[in-house]
Each structure stands twice: as structure tokens, then as C-alpha cells.
C-alpha positions as CSV (number, residue, x, y, z in Angstrom):
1,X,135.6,90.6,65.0
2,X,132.6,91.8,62.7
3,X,133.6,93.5,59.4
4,X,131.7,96.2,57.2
5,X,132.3,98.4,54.6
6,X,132.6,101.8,55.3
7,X,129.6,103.8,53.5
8,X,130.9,107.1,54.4
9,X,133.5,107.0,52.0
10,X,132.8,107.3,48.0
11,X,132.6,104.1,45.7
12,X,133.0,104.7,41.9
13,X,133.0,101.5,39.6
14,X,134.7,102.0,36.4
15,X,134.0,98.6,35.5
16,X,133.3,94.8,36.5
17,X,136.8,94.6,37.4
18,X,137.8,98.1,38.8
19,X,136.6,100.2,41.5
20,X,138.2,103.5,43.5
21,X,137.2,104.2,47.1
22,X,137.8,107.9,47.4
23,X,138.5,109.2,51.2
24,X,136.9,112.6,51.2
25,X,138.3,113.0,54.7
26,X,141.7,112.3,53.9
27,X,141.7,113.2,50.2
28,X,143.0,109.8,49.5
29,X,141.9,107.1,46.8
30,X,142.2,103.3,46.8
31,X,141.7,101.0,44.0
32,X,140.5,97.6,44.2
33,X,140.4,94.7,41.4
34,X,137.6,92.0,41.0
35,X,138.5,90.2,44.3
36,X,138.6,93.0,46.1
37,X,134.8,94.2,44.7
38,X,133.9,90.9,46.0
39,X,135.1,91.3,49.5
40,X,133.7,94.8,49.8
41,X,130.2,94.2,48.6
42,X,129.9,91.2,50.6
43,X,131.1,93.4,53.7
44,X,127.7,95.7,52.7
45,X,126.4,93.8,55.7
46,X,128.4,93.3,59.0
47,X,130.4,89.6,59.2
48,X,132.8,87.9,61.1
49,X,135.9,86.6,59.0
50,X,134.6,82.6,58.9
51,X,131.2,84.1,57.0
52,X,133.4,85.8,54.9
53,X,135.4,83.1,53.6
54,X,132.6,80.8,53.6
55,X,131.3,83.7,50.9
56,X,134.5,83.8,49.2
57,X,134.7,80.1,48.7
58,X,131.4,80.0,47.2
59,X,132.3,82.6,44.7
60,X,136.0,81.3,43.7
61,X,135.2,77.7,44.5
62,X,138.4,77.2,47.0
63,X,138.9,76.2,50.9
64,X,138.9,78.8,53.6
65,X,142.4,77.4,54.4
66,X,143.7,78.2,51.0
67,X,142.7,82.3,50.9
68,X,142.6,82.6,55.1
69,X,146.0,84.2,55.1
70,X,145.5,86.9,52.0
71,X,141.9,88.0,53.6
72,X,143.3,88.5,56.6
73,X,145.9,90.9,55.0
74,X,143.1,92.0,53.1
75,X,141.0,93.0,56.2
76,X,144.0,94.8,57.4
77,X,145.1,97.0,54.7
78,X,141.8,98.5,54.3
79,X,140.8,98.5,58.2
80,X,144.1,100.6,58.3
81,X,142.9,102.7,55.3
82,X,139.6,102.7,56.4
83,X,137.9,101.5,54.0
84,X,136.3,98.9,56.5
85,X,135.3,99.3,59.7
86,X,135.8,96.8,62.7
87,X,132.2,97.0,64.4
């Protein structure tokens, strides 16, 4: 599957280690920490989950193996929330 933020929502940073994704659709928010800002704005461009984690492990300096299981859970909380889109 290919991932990718959704742009139609609304993105507001408070900070490096804060950021609320506001649903005007739905009227809901979602608030994401530092890893989560990581994940996002590497989804600003479609990828498949390995290109993900490969990104990921670059940034936290870790094995695929070791965060496979929380992205995945990652990928679907938000895909449910949609916050990112399956393309």
C-alpha cells in the first residue's frame, strides 16, 4: 500500500514537538507528538510502509523490525481518522 498525508485537512504546529490536524469535515482535531510530525511530513510524498521505515530508521537510528509493529498501528489510527490516505 502507498501512504500520504492528507493535505485537505488543516496542520497547525505549536511547536517542534506538537502539532493538531484539524478535520474541518468532521469538526474533529488530532494531536500528534515529535514522532508522529516525523511520520506525517515524511508522508508529504506517497510511500509504501518499507520506505517509511527505512526513513524512520535513519531519523531514530533503529531497525525496521524494532518500530514495524507501532507504524503499522500508527498508519491505522490515522488512515481511520483520516489523517492519511491509502493511495
Amino acid at each position: 500500500m502507498i501512504y500520504k498525508k492528507n493535505e485537505d485537512l488543516d496542520y497547525v504546529q505549536a511547536d517542534e514537538t506538537s502539532l493538531a490536524v484539524f478535520d474541518p469535515e468532521t469538526g474533529n482535531t488530532h494531536f500528534f507528538d515529535e514522532t508522529g510530525i516525523d511520520i506525517l511530513n515524511i508522508l508529504s510524498e506517497p510511500c509504501d510502509l518499507d520506505i517509511l521505515l527505512q526513513k524512520l530508521c535513519e531519523i531514530y537510528n533503529t531497525t525496521p523490525q524494532k518500530i514495524k509493529a507501532d507504524v503499522e498501528e500508527f498508519l491505522a489510527k490515522t488512515t481511520e481518522k483520516k489523517v492519511i490516505k491509502i493511495l
